[in-house]
N, CA, C, O and CB atoms as a CASP TS submission, in Angstrom:
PFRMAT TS
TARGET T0000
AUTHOR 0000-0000-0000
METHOD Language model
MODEL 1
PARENT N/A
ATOM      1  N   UNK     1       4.059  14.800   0.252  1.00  0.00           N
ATOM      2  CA  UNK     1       4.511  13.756  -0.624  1.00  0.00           C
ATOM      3  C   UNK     1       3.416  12.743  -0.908  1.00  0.00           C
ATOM      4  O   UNK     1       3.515  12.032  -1.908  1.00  0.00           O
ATOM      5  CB  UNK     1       5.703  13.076  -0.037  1.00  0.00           C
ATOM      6  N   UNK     2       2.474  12.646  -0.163  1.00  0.00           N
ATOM      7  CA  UNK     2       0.943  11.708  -0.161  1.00  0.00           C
ATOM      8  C   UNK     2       1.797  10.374  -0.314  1.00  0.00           C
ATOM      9  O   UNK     2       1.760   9.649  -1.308  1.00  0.00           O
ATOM     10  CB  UNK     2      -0.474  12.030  -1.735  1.00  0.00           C
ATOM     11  N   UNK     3       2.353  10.221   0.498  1.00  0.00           N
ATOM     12  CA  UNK     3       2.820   8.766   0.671  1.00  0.00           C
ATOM     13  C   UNK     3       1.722   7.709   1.002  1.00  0.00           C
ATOM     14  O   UNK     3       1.674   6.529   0.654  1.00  0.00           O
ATOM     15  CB  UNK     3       3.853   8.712   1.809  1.00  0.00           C
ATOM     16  N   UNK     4       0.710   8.547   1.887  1.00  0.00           N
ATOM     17  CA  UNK     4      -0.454   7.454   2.605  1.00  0.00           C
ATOM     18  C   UNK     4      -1.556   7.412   1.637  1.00  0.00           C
ATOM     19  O   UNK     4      -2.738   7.201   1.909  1.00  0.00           O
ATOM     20  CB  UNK     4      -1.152   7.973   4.209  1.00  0.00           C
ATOM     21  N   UNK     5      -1.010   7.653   0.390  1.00  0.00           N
ATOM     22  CA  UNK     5      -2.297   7.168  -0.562  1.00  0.00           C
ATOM     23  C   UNK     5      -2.437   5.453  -0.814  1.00  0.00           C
ATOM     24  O   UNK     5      -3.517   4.912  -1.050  1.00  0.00           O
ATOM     25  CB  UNK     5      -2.072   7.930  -2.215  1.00  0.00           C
ATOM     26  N   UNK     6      -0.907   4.599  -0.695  1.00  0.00           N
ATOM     27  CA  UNK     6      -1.538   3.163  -0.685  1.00  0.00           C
ATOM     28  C   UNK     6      -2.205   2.823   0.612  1.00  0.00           C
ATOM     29  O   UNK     6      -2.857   1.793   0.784  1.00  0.00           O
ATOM     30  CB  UNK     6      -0.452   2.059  -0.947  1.00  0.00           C
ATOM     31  N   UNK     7      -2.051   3.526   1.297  1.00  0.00           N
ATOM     32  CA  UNK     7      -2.892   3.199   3.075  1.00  0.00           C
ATOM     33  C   UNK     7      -4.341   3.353   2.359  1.00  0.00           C
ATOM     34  O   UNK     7      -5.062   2.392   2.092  1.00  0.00           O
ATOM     35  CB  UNK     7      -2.562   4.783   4.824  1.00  0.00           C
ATOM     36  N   UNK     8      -4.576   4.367   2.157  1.00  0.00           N
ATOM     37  CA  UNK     8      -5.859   4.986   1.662  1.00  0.00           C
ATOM     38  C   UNK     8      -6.395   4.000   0.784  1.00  0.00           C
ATOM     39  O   UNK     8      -7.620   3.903   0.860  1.00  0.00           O
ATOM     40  CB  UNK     8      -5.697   6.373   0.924  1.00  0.00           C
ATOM     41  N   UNK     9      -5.739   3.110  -0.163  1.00  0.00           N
ATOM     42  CA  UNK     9      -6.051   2.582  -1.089  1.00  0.00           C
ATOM     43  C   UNK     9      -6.678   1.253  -0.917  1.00  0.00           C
ATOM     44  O   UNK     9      -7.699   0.877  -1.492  1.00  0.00           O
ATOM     45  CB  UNK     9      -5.119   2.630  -1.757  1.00  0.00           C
ATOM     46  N   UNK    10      -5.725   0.343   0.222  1.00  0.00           N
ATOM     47  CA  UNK    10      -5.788  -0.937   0.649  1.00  0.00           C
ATOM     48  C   UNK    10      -5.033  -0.980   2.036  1.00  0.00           C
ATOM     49  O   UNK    10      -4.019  -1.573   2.402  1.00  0.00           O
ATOM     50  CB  UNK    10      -5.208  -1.880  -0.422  1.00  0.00           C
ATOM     51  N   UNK    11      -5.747  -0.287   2.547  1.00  0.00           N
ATOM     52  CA  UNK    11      -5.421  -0.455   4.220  1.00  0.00           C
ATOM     53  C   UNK    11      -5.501  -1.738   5.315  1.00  0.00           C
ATOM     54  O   UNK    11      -5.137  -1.957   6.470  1.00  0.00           O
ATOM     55  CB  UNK    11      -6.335   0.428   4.829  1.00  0.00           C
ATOM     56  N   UNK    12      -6.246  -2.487   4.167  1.00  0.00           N
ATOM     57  CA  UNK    12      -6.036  -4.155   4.710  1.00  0.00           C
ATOM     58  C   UNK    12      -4.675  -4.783   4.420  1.00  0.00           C
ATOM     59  O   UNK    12      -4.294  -5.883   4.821  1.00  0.00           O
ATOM     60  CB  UNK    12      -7.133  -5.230   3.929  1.00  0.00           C
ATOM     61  N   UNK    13      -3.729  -3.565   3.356  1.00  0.00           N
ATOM     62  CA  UNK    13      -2.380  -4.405   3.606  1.00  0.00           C
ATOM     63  C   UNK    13      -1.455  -3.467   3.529  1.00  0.00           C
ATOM     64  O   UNK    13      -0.536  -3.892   2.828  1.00  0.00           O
ATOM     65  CB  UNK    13      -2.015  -5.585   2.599  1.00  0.00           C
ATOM     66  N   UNK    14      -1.255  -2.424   3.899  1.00  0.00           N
ATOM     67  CA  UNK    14      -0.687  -1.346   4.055  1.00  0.00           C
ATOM     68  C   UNK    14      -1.244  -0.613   5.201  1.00  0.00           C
ATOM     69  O   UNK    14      -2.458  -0.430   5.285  1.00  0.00           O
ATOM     70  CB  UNK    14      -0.717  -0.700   2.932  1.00  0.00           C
ATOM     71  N   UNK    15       0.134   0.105   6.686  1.00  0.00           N
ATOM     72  CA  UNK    15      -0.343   0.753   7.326  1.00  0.00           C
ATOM     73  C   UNK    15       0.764   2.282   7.447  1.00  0.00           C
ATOM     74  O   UNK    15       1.890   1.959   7.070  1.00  0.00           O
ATOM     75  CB  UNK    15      -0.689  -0.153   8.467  1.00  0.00           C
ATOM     76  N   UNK    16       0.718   3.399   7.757  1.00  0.00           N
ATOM     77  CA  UNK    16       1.543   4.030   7.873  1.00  0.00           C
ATOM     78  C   UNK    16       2.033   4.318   9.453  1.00  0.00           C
ATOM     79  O   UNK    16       1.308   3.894  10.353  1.00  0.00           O
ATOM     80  CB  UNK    16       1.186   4.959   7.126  1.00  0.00           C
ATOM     81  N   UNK    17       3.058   4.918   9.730  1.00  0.00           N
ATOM     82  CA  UNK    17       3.542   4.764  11.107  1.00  0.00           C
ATOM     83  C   UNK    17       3.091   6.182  11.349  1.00  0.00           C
ATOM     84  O   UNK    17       2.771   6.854  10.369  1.00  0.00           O
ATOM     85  CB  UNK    17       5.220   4.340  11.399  1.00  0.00           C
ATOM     86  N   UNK    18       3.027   6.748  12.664  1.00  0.00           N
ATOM     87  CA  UNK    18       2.839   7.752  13.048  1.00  0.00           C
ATOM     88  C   UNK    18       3.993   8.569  13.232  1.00  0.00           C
ATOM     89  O   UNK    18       4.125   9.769  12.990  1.00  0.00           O
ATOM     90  CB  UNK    18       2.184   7.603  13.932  1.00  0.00           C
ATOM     91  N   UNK    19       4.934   7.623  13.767  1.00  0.00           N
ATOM     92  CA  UNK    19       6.036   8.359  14.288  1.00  0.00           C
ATOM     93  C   UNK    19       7.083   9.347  13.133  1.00  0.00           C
ATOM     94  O   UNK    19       7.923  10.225  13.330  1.00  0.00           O
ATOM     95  CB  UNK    19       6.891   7.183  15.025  1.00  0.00           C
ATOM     96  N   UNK    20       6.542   8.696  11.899  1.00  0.00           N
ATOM     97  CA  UNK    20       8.155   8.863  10.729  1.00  0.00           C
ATOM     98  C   UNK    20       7.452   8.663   9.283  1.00  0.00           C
ATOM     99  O   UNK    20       8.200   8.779   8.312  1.00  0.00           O
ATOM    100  CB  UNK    20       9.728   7.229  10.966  1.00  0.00           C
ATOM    101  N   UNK    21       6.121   8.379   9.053  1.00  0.00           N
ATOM    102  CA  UNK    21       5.029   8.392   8.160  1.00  0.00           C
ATOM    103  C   UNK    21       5.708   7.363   6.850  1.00  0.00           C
ATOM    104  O   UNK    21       5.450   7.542   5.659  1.00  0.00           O
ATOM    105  CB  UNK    21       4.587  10.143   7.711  1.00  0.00           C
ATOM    106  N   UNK    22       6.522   6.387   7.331  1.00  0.00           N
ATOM    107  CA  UNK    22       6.921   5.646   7.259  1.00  0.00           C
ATOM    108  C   UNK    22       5.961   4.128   6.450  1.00  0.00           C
ATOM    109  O   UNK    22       6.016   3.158   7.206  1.00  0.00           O
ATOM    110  CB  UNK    22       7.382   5.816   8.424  1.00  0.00           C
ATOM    111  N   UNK    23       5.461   3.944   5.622  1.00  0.00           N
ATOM    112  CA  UNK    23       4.334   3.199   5.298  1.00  0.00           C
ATOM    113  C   UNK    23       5.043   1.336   5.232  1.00  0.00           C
ATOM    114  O   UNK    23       6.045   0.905   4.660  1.00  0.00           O
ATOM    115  CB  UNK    23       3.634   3.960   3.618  1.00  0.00           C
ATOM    116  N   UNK    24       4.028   0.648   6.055  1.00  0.00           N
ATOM    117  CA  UNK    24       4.908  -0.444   6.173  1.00  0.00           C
ATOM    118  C   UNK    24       3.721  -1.878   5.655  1.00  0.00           C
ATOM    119  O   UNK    24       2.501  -1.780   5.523  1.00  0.00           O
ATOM    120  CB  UNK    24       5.620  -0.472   8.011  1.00  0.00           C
ATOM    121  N   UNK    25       4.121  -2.460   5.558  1.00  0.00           N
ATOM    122  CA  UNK    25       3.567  -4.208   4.678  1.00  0.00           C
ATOM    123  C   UNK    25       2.644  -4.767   5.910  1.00  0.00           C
ATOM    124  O   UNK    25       3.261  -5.082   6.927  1.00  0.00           O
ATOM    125  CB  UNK    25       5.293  -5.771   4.272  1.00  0.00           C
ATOM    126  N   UNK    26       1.463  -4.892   5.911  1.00  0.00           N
ATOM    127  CA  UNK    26       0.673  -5.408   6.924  1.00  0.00           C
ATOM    128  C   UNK    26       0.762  -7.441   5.904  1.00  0.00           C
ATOM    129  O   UNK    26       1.150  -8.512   6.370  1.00  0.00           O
ATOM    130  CB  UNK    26      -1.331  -4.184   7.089  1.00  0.00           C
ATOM    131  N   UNK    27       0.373  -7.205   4.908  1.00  0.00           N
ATOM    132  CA  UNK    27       0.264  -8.907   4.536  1.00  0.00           C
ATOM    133  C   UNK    27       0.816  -8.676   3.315  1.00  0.00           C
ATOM    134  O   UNK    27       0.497  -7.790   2.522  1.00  0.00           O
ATOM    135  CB  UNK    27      -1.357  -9.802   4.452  1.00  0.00           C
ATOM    136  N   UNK    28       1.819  -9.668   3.173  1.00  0.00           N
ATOM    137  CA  UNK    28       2.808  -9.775   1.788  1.00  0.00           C
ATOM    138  C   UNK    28       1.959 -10.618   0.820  1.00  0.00           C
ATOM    139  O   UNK    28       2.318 -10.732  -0.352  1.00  0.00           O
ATOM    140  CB  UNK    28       4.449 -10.622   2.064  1.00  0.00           C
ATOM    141  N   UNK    29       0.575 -11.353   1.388  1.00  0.00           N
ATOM    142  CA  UNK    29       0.079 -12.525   0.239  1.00  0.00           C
ATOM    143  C   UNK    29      -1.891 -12.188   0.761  1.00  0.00           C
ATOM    144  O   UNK    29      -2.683 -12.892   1.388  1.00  0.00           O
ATOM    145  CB  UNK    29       0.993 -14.841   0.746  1.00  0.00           C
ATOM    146  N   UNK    30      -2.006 -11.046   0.232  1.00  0.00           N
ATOM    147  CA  UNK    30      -3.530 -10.304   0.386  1.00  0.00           C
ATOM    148  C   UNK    30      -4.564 -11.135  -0.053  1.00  0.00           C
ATOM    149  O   UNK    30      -4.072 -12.139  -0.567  1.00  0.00           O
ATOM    150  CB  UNK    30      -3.721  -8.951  -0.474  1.00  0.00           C
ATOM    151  N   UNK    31      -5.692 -11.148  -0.070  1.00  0.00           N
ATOM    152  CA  UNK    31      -6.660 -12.145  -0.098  1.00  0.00           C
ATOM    153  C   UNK    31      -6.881 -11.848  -1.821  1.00  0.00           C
ATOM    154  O   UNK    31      -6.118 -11.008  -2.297  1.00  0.00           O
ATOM    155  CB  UNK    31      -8.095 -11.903   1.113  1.00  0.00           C
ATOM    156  N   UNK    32      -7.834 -12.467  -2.712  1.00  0.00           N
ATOM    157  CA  UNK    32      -7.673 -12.238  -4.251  1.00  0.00           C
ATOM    158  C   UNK    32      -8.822 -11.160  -4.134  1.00  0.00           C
ATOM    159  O   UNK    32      -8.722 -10.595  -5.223  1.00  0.00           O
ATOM    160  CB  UNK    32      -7.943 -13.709  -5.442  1.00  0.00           C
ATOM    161  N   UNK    33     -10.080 -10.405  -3.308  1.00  0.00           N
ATOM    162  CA  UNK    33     -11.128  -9.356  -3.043  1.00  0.00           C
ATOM    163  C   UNK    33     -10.345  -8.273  -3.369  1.00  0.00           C
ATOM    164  O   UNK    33     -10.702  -7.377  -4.133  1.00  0.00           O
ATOM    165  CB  UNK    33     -11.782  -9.267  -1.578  1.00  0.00           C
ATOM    166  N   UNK    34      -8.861  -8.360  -2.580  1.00  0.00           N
ATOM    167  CA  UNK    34      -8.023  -7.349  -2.338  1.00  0.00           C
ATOM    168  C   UNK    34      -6.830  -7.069  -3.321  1.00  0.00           C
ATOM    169  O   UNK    34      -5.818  -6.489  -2.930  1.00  0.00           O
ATOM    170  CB  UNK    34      -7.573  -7.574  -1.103  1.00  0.00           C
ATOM    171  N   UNK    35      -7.005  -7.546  -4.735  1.00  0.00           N
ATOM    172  CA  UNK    35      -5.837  -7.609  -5.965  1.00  0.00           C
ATOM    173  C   UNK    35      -6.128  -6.168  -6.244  1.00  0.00           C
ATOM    174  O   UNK    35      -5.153  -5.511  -6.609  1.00  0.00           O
ATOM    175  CB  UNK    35      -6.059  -8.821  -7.482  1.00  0.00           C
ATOM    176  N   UNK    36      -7.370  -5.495  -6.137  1.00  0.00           N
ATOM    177  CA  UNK    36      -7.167  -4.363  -7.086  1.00  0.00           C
ATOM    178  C   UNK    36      -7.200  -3.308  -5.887  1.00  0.00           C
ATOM    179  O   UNK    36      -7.047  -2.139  -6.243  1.00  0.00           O
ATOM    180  CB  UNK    36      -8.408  -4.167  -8.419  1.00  0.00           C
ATOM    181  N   UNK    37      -7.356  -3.511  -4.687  1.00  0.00           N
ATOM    182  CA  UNK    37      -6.859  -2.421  -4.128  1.00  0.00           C
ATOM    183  C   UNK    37      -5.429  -2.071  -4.023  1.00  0.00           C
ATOM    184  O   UNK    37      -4.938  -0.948  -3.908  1.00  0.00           O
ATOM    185  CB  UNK    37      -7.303  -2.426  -3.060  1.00  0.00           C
ATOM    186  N   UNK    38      -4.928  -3.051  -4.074  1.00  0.00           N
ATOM    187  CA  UNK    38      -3.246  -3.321  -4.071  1.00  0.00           C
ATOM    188  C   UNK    38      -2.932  -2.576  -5.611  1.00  0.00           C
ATOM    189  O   UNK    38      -2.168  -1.611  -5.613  1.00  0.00           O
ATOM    190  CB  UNK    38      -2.700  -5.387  -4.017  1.00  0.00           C
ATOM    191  N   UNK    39      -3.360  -2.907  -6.532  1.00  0.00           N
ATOM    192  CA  UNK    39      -2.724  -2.278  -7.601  1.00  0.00           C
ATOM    193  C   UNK    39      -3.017  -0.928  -7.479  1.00  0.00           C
ATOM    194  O   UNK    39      -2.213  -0.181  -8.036  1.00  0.00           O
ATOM    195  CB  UNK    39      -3.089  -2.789  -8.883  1.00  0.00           C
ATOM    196  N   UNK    40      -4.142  -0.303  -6.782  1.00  0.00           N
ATOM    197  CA  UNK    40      -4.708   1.171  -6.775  1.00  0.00           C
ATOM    198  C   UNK    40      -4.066   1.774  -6.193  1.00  0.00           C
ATOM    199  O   UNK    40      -3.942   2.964  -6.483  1.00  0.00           O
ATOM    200  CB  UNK    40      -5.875   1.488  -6.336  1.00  0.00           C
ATOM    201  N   UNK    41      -3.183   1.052  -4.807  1.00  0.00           N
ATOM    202  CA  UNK    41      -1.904   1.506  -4.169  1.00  0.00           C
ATOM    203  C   UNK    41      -0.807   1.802  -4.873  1.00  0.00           C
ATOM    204  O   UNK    41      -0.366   2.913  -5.164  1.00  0.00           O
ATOM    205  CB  UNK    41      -1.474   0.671  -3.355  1.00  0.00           C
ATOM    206  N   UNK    42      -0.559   1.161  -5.028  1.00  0.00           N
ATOM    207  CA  UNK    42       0.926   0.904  -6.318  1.00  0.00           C
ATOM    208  C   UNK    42       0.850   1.630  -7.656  1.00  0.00           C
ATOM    209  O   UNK    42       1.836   1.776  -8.377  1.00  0.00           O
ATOM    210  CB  UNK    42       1.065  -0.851  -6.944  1.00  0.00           C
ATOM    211  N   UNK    43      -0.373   2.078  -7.953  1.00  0.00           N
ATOM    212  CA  UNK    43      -0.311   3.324  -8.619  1.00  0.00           C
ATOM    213  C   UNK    43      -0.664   4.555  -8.366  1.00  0.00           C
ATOM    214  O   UNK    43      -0.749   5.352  -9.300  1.00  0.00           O
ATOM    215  CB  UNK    43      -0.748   3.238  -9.435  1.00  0.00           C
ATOM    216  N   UNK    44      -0.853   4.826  -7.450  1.00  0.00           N
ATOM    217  CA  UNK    44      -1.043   5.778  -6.218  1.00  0.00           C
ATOM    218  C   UNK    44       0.436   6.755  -5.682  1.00  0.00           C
ATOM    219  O   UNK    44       0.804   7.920  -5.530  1.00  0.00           O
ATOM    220  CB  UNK    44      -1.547   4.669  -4.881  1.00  0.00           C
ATOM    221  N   UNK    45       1.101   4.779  -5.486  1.00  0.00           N
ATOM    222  CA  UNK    45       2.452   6.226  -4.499  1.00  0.00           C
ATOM    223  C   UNK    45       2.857   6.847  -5.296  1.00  0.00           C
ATOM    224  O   UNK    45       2.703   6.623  -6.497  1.00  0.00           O
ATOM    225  CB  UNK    45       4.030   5.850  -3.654  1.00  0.00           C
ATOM    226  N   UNK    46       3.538   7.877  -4.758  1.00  0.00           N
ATOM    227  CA  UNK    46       4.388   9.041  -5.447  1.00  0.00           C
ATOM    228  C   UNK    46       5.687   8.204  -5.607  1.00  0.00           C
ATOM    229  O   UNK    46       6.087   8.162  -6.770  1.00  0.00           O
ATOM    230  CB  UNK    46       4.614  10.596  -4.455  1.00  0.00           C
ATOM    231  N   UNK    47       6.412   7.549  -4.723  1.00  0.00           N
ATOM    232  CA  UNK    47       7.575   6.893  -5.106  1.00  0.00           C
ATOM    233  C   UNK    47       7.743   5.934  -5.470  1.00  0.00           C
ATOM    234  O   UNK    47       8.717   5.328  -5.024  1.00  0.00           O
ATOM    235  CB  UNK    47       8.219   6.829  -4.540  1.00  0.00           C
ATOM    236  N   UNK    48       6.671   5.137  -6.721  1.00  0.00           N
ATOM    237  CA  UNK    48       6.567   4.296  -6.868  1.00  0.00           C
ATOM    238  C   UNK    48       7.337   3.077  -6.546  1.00  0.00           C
ATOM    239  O   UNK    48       7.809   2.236  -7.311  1.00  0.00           O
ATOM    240  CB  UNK    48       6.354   4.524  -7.578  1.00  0.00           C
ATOM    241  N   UNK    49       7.373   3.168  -5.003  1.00  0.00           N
ATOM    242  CA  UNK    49       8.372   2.067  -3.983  1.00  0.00           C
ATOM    243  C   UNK    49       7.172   1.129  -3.948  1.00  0.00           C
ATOM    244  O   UNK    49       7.367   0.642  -2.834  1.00  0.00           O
ATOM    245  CB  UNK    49       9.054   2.682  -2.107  1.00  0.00           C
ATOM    246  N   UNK    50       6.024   0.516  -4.412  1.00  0.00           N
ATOM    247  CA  UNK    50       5.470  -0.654  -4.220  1.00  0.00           C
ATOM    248  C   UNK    50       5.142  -1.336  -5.616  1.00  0.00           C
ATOM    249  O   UNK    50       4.313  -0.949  -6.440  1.00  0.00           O
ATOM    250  CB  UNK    50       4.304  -0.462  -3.353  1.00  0.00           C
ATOM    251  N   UNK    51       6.048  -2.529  -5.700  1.00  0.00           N
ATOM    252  CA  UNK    51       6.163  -3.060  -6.627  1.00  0.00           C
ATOM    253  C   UNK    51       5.086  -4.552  -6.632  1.00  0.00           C
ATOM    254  O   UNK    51       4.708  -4.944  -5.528  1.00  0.00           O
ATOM    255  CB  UNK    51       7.614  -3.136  -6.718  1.00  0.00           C
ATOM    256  N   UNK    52       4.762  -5.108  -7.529  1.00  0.00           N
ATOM    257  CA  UNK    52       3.231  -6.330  -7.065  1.00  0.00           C
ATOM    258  C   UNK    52       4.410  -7.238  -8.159  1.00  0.00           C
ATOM    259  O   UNK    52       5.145  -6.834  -9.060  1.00  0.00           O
ATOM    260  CB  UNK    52       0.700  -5.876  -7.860  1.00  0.00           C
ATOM    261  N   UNK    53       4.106  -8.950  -7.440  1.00  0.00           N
ATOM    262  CA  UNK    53       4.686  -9.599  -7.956  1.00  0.00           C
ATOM    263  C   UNK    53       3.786 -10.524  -8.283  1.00  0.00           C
ATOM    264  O   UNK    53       3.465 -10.956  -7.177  1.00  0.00           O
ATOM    265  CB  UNK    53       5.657  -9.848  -7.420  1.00  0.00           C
ATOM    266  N   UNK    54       3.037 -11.238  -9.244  1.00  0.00           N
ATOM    267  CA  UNK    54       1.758 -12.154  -9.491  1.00  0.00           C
ATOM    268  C   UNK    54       2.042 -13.468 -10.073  1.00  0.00           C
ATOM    269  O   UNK    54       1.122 -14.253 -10.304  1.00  0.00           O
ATOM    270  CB  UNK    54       0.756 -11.488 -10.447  1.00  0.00           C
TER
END
C-alpha cells in the first residue's frame, strides 16, 4: 500500500509504527524548511489521509 511514503517524505513529522505500519503525527506545527516536505507527503500517500491546513 506504500503507506510509508510520507515517512519517506518528511520524517521530521511523520513516523510509522512497527507493530501495525500504522503512520502517526510526530509535530502538528513543522518548522517553515519543512512546508514542502509535508506537501511531498500528502501527495505521496496512497490514502490520501493527510490533509495540510495553512
Amino acid at each position: 500500500m506504500s503507506s510509508g511514503q510520507c515517512v519517506l517524505n518528511a520524517a521530521e513529522v511523520f513516523d510509522q509504527r512497527d507493530e501495525d505500519g500504522v503512520v502517526v503525527l510526530l509535530n502538528d506545527d513543522p518548522a517553515p524548511e519543512l512546508y514542502q516536505n509535508v506537501r511531498n507527503a500528502a501527495a505521496a500517500c496512497p490514502a490520501q489521509a493527510i490533509q495540510i491546513e495553512e
